[in-house]
N, C-alpha and C positions, 0 to 999 in steps of 0.2 A: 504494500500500500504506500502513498503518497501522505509526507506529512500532515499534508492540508487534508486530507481528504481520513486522516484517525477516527474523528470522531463518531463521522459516519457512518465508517468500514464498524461499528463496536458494533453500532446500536443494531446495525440488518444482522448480527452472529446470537445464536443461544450462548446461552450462559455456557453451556456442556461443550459446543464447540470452543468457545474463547478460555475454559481450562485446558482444553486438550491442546490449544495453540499455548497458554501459557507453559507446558510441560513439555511440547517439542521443543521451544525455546529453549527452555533450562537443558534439555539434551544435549540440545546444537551447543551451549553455551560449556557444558560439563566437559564434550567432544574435546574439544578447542583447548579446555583446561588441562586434560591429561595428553593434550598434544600428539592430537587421534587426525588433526586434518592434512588437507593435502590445497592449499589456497582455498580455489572455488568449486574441484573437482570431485569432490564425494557428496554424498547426499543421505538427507535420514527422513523418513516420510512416517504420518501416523495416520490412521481412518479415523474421518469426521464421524464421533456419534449420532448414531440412530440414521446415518443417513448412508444407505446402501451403494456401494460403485463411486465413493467420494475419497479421496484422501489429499492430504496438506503436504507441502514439498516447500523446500527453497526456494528462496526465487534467486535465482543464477544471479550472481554477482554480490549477492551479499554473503561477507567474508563469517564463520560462524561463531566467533566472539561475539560478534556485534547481533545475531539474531533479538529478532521480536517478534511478539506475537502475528502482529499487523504485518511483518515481512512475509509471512509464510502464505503460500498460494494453494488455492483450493481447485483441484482437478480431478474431474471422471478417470475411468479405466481407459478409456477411449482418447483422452488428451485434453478434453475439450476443458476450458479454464472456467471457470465461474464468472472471474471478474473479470469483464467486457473491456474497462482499461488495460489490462495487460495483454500483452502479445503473446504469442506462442512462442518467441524466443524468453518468456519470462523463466520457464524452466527448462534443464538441462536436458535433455532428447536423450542421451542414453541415460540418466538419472530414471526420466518416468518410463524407458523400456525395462529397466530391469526393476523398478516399484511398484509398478501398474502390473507386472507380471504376477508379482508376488501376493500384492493383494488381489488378483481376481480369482487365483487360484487358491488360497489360504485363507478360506473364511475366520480360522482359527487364530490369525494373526491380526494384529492391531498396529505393529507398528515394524518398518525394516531399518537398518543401520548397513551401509554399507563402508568401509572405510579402504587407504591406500595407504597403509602404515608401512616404515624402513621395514619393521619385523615380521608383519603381515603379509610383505611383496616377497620379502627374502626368503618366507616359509612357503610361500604359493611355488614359488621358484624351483624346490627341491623335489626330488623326486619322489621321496617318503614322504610325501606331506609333514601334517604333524605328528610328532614322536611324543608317544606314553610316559613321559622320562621326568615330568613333577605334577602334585597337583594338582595344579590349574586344569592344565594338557587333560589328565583322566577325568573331569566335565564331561570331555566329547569323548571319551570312549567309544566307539563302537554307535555315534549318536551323529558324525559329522560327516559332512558332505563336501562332493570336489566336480567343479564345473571346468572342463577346457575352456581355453583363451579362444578368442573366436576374434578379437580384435575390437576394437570401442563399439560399445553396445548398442548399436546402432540400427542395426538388422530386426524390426521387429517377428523375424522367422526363430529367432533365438530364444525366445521367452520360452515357449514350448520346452526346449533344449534346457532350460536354466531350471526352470520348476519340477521337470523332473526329475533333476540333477538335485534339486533339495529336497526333495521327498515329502516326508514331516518330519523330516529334521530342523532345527533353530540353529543350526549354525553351517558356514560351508565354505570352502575354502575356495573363490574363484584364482583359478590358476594361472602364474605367472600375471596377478592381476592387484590382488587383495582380498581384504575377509568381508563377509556379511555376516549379519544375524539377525534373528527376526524374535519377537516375541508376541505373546496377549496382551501384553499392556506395554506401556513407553516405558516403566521399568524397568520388566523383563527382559528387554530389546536392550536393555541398556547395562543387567547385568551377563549376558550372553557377550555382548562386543565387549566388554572390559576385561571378562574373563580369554577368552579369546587372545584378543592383543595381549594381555600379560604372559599365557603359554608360548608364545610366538617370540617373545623378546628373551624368556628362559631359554627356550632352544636356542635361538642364534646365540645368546653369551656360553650356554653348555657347547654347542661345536667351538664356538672358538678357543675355548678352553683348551683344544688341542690333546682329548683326554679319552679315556675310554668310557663310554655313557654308562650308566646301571640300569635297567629296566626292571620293572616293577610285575609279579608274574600275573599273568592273565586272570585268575581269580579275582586280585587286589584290587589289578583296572576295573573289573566288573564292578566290585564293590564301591569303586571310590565313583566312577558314575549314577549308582544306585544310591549313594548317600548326597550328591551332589544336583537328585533330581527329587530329594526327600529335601531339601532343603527350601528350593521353588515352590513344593507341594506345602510345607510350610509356611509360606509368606516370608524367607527371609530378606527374598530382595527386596520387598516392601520398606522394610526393617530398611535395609541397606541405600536405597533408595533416596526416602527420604535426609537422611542421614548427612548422604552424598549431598544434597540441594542443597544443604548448609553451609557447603565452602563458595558458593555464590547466591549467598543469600542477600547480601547487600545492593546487588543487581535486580535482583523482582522487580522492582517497582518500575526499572529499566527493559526487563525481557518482555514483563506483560503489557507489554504499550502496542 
């Protein structure tokens, strides 16, 4: 949205839409914090409540420190924008082929992260994808997905190719690309990418270690994804979540604009 134009962009939103813009904001803004972006080239997209075939995206060019609620644009599966001032160059074109994919096939998802992290790209790059070897890594046990590089996502013949390449899986490694993660809530999606990017920055300092890895035996992986999907089923990242909002809490009053 246009400065001039805030007041009026509130008043035509529900309440339930302009929270769920206040918490992508705070996303984009957490992204940025733990030094998840890549300029203007990744994208994190969430479904407008109660309203079917809708979801909020970036608008191309604004850098994601700076998100606000009123930055984020409102688009069908199909592209079509809502707000009539903005152009079709308002969002990224491979951004909404590979978000629009995701939500029109994952009723179950609410919200996707995509990111282009140094350790992210460096893991997509390897032929073992991720390795079992801490932790974080055994989340995705046995739970994580891997997409070929197909070249910028541009191709909307790809989508097909990408969705089923994630299965219902919530996380997945686009190769030689970067990572995604998708969740039920902006949370969710939000503890998936951070856990995610933290196993990936583990591997690449463990190879560089220059060392022989330890691996954890296959029983243990099971467990530690089964205790790591007992934890979601608990509300932690709710817990975690909130938590998180607090190192840019001073910003609210700035993201919800």
């Amino acid at each position: 949205m246009y400065e001039q134009d805030y007041t009026s962009a509130r008043e035509a939103i529900s309440d339930e839409e302009w929270e769920q813009r206040c918490e992508l904001a705070a996303l984009y803004r957490l992204v940025a914090y733990f030094r998840m972006t890549d300029l203007i080239d990744t994208h994190i997209s969430a479904r407008v409540p109660g309203e079917e075939g809708f979801f909020l995206i970036n608008r191309y060019g604004v850098l994601f420190h700076e998100m606000r609620a009123s930055d984020l644009v409102k688009v069908d599966i199909h592209g079509n924008i809502v707000d009539s001032r903005l152009s079709p160059d308002s969002i990224n074109r491979a951004g909404f082929n590979i978000h629009s994919a995701v939500h029109d096939a994952r009723e179950d998802v609410a919200c996707v992260v995509h990111t282009h992290t140094s350790a992210g790209i460096a893991v997509s790059a390897q032929e073992d994808g991720l390795l079992p070897i801490s932790q974080h890594a055994l989340k995705y046990y046995g739970c994580l997905s891997y997409h070929d590089y197909e070249g910028i996502a541009l191709d909307p013949a790809e989508r097909s190719r990408l969705v089923a390449d994630l299965g219902n899986n919530q996380a997945m490694i686009l190769r030689n690309h970067g990572l995604l993660a998708v969740g039920g809530s902006i949370a969710e999606a939000f503890n998936q990418i951070y856990f995610l990017e933290r196993s990936c920055q583990a591997q690449v300092a463990a190879l560089a270690g220059g060392r022989q890895l330890r691996y954890p035996s296959a029983s243990v992986c099971e467990l530690v994804a089964r205790q790591s999907q007992d934890e979601i089923d608990s509300g932690l990242h709710l817990l975690a979540w909130e938590s998180t909002k607090r190192l840019i809490a001073e910003q609210r009053s700035e993201y919800c604009q």
